[in-house]
C-alpha positions, 0 to 999 in steps of 0.5 A: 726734745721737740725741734719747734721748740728747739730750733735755732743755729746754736740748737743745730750746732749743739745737736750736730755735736752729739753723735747719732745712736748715742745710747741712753745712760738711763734704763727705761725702767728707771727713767720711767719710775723717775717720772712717776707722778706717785715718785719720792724727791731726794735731797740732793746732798744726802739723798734722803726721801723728802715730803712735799713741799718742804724748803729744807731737808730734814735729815742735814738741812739743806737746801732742796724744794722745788723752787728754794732757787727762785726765791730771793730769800731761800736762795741765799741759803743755796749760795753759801751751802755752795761756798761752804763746800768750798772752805769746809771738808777735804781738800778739793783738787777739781780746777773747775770747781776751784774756778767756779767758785773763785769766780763766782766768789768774786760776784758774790763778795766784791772787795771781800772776796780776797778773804774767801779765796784766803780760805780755799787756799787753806783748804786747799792746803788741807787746813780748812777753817774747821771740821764739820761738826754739825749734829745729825737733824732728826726728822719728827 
């Protein structure tokens, strides 16, 4: 990170916290084979190999262009697969992530969000509203 960029008393601060010769979690090769230009995406949900320019992941359908966040309507689509994660599957014990969710449920829904949290807590319980049963979306 350059420092004419990134410089300012909370850059300082956050850099003072880092301790020096922390190592690289990342070895060359696979940071340099990352930022290739010729690099395949993944889908962040499923890891299978994306075509350019797609907004949705073929093989489960979720959210994963490069800009699918920044786009009014593609973004909803990312909104709810994050609060389906909180009502569908196994019970989640994460406190940050229940927070999260419950906060940001609450952003979301307004008034409704009671009925949200209604169902983490069933999940919770290890009753979500239902499995997932979704069919497998082959790609052509």
């Amino acid at each position: 990170m350059s420092d004419a960029y990134f410089d300012g008393p909370l850059a300082r601060l956050l850099l003072s916290a880092i301790p020096p010769g922390r190592p690289d979690p990342w070895p060359k090769e696979i940071d340099i084979a990352v930022r290739k230009p010729d690099a395949v995406p993944l889908c962040i949900n499923c890891l299978y190999p994306q075509a350019a320019h797609r907004w949705f992941c073929p093989h489960c359908a979720h959210p994963s262009g490069d800009c699918v966040m920044f786009m009014p309507y593609l973004q909803i689509f990312c909104v709810s697969s994050i609060f389906r994660a909180g009502v569908l599957g196994p019970p989640d014990r994460r406190f940050g992530a229940n927070f999260f969710l419950f906060l940001y449920s609450l952003t979301q829904y307004s008034f409704f969000a009671p009925l949200y949290w209604f169902w983490m807590l069933r999940k919770a319980q290890g009753k979500p509203i239902c499995d997932e049963n979704r069919k497998p979306i082959y790609p052509e």
